[in-house]
N, C-alpha and C positions, 0 to 999 in steps of 0.2 A: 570402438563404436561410441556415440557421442549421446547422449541424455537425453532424453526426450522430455518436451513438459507439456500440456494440455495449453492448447492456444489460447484460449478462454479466461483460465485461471493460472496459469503458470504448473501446476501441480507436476509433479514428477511422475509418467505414464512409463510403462514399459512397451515393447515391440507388440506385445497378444493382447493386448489391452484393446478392449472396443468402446469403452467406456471412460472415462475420466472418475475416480473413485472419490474424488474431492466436493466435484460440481456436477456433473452425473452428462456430460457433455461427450458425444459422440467421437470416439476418437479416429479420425480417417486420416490413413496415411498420406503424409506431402499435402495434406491440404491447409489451406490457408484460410478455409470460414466453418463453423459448424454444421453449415448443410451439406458441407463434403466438396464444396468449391475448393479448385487447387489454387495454389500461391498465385497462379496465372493472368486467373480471373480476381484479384485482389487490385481495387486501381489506386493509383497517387494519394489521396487521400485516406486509404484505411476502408474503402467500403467493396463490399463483395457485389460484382456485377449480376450475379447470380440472383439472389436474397437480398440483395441492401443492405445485410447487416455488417454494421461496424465495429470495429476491435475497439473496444475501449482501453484507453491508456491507462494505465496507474500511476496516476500524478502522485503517488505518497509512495511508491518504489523508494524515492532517493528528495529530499525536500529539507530546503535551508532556510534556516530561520535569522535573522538579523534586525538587531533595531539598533546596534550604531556598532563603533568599531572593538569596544570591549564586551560587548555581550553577543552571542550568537550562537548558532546549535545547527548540528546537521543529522540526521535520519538517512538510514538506507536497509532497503532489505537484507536480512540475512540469507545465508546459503542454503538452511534446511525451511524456508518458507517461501508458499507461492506471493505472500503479502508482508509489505511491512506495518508487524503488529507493534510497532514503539511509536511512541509521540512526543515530541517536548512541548514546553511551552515559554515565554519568557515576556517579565516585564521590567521596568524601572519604577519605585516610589522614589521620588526627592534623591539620597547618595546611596540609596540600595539598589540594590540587583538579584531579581529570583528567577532562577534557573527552575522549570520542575519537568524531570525525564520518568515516562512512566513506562514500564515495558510488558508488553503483553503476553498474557498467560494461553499458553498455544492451548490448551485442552479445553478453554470455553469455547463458545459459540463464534462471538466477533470481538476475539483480543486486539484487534484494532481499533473498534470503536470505542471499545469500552480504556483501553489505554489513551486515548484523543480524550475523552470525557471526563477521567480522573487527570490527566496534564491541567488540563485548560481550568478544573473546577478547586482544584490544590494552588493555581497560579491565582486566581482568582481573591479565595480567599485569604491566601498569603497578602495579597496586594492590598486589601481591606484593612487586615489586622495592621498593615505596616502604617497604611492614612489614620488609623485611628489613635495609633501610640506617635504619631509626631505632633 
């Protein structure tokens, strides 16, 4: 038997599940939108004929970072989360190179965001301190 996860959030639902316990999302079997539309009524584009409503993508699932051929970083969800809670960040000063990987603490609220916040704000001021001592 194969895993189920909440379409919504990804979340790991069981078979008796009516509810999604992550995001509190209605859980109907074989369907493809939360109002209980089936895969069916899902068109080309992501949106339920039914409702309208669209699946959002998780463009930070899997997201690659590159600013030339020696630096660069890659990000993908792990296997026990519906999101991926890490973030890198990365710049160049002058002949440095700062890499900053933060990885999110799954027991807050939004270790994604809050890992995206400290990446981008530790690259940040790395990059200052580096323009300032050259």
């Amino acid at each position: 038997m194969s895993e189920m996860h909440c379409f919504k959030c990804g979340f790991v639902v069981t078979e008796s599940d009516r509810f999604c316990e992550e995001c509190g999302t209605a859980i109907a079997k074989e369907a493809g939108c939360e109002c209980g539309a089936g895969v069916k009524e899902i068109d080309g584009d992501g949106y339920c004929l039914n409702c309208g409503f669209r699946r959002e993508l998780k463009q930070r699932d899997h997201f690659e970072v590159s600013l030339h051929l020696s630096l660069a970083g890659v990000s993908d969800r792990g296997l026990k989360h519906h999101r991926n809670e890490d973030y890198l960040a990365l710049a160049t000063v002058n002949d440095s190179q700062i890499l900053v990987v933060c990885d999110g603490i799954s027991s807050s609220t939004q270790p994604d965001v809050a890992s995206q916040v400290a990446a981008i704000s530790a690259c940040e001021a790395l990059t200052h301190i580096l323009h300032l001592t050259v």
